[in-house]
C-alpha positions in Angstrom: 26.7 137.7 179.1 25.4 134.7 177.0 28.7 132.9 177.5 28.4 133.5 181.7 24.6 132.3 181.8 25.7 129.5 179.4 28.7 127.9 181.6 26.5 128.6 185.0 24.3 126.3 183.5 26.5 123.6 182.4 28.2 123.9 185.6 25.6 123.4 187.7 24.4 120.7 185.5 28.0 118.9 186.1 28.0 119.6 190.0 24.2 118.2 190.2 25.3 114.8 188.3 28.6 115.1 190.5 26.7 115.4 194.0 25.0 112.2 193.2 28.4 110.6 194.0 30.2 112.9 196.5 29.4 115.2 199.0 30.2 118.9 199.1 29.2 121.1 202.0 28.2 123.9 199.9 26.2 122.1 197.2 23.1 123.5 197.4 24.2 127.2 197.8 26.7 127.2 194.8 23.1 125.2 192.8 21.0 127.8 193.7 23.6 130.7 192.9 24.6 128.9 189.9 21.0 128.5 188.3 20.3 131.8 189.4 22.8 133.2 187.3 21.4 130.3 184.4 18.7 132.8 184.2 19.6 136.3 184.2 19.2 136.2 180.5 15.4 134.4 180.0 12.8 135.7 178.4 9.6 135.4 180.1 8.8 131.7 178.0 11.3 130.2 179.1 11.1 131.4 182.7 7.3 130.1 182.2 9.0 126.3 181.2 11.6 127.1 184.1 8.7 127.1 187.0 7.2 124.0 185.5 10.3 122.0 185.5 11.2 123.5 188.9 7.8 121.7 190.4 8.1 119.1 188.1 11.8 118.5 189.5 11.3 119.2 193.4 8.0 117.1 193.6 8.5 113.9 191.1 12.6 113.6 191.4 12.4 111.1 195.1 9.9 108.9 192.7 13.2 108.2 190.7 14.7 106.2 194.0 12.4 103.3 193.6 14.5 102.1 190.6 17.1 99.7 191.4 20.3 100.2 191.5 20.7 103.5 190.0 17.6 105.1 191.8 18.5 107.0 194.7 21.7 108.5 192.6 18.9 109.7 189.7 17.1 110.8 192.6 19.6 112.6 194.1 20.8 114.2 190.2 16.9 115.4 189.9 17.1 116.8 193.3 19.9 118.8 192.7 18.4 120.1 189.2 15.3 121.3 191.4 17.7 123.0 193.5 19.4 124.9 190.2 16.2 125.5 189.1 14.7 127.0 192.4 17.8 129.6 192.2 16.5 130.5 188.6 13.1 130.7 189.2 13.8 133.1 192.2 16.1 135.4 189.9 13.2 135.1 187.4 10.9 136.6 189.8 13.0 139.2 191.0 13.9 140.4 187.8 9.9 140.4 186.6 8.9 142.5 189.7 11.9 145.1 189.1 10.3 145.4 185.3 6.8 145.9 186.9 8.2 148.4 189.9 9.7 150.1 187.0 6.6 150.5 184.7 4.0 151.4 187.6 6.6 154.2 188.9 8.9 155.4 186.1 6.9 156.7 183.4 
């Protein structure tokens, strides 16, 4: 499982620096599936450092477009990170309610 989380990762790393440059229908879908997957194997720190970067990435990432020349593409690669990120923060939730469903029912 550590190799699967691992490449869902780098590939959605690759497609976020790739949709800074072309434009793919499905980009946002496949980022969120992809960083969803990213996290099926945190631990609750690093899903902790996941939520901050998620806000961190959605919020400041259109700040990046005031640079010239390479700004709105650094934008755009920050953007797409959020996106990634949102997908694992989501599967980082679900997976913590299913533990605490568990605990308060199964016993």
């Amino acid at each position: 499982m550590n190799v699967i989380t691992a490449a869902a990762r780098a590939l959605a790393i690759i497609l976020a620096i790739a949709s800074a440059f072309i434009s793919v229908p499905a980009t946002p879908a496949l980022l969120l599936v992809l960083g969803g997957i990213a996290a099926l194997q945190n631990n609750s720190d690093k899903n902790s450092k996941n939520f901050l970067m998620t806000i961190v990435l959605l919020l400041g990432a259109e700040q990046l477009s005031v640079i010239p020349a390479v700004g709105p593409h650094l934008a755009t690669i920050f953007e797409s990170l959020g996106t990634a990120f949102v997908g694992a923060s989501i599967v980082a939730i679900i997976i913590t309610l299913a533990y605490r469903l568990k605990r308060d029912w199964v016993k």
